[in-house]
N, C-alpha and C positions, 0 to 999 in steps of 0.2 A: 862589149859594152865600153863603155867612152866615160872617160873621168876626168870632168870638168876641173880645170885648175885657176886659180887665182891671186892673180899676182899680190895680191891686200886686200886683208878681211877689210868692211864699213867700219868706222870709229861710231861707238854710239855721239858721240859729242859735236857729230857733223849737223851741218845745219841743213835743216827739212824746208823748205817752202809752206808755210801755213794756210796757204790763200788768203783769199779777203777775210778782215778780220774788222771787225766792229771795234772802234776806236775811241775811247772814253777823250771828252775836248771840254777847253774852254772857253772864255770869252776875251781877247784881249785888242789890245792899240791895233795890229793891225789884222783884225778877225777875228776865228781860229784859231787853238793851237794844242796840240796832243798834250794829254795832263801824264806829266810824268810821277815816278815812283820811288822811294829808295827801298836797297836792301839792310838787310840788321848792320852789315858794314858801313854802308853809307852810301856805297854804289847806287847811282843812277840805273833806272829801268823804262823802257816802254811797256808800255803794256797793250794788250790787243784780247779778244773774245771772240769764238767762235762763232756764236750767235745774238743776239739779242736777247732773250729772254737772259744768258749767263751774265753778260753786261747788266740787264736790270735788277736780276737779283744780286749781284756785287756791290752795286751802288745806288742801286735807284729806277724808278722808273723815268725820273724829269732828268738823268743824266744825258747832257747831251752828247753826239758821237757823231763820227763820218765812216765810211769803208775804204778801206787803205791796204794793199797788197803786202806780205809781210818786208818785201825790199824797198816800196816803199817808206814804209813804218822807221826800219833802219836807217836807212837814210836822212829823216829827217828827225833821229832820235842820236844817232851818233854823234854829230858836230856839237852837240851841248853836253855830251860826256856821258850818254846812257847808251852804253853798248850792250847791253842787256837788253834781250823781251821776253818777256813773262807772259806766256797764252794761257787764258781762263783761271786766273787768278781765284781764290775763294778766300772769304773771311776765315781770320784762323777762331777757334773755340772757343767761345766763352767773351768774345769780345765784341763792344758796340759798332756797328755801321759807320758813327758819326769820328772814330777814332783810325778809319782807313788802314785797316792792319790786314797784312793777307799771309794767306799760307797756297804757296802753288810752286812748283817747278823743286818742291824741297826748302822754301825757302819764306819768310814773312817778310812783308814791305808793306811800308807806309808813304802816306800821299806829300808831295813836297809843296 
């Protein structure tokens, strides 16, 4: 029998590919443009959703979105300071909709 060896366990904190991800957006001067998020610290996040129906019930059904690969997403969420992505974000307990507060990855954030 043969005993696989390994030069380095996986870090859980390594970064997975999410696939496409449904992308909460808004309306601005030139388009589009992904709606970003803070954490309790204050840190910038993107944010992204597996599917549609989790996007609709996070924010809305009239929220609008586009589909965006998660390197994508990085990409165009890092140069304005949000190195963070938060996938399928949920409202934390006890709090309204209209107050953009989430609880997901361990962590609550609000809409900037």
């Amino acid at each position: 029998m043969s005993h696989l060896l390994y030069a380095e366990d996986p870090e859980p904190a390594d970064r997975v590919p999410a696939g496409l991800l449904f992308v909460p957006v808004r309306s601005g001067p030139a388009g589009c443009t992904a709606r970003l998020f803070r954490t309790p610290l204050g840190g910038r996040t993107a944010v992204g959703f597996t599917s549609l129906q989790r996007l609709a019930a996070a924010l809305g059904g009239d929220q609008p979105w586009v589909r965006l690969s998660e390197p994508a997403l990085r990409a165009l969420a890092e140069p304005v300071g949000a190195r963070v992505l938060t996938v399928d974000p949920r409202f934390a307990p006890g709090l309204s909709r209209g107050q953009h507060v989430w609880a997901g990855c361990g962590q609550h954030l609000r809409a900037v």
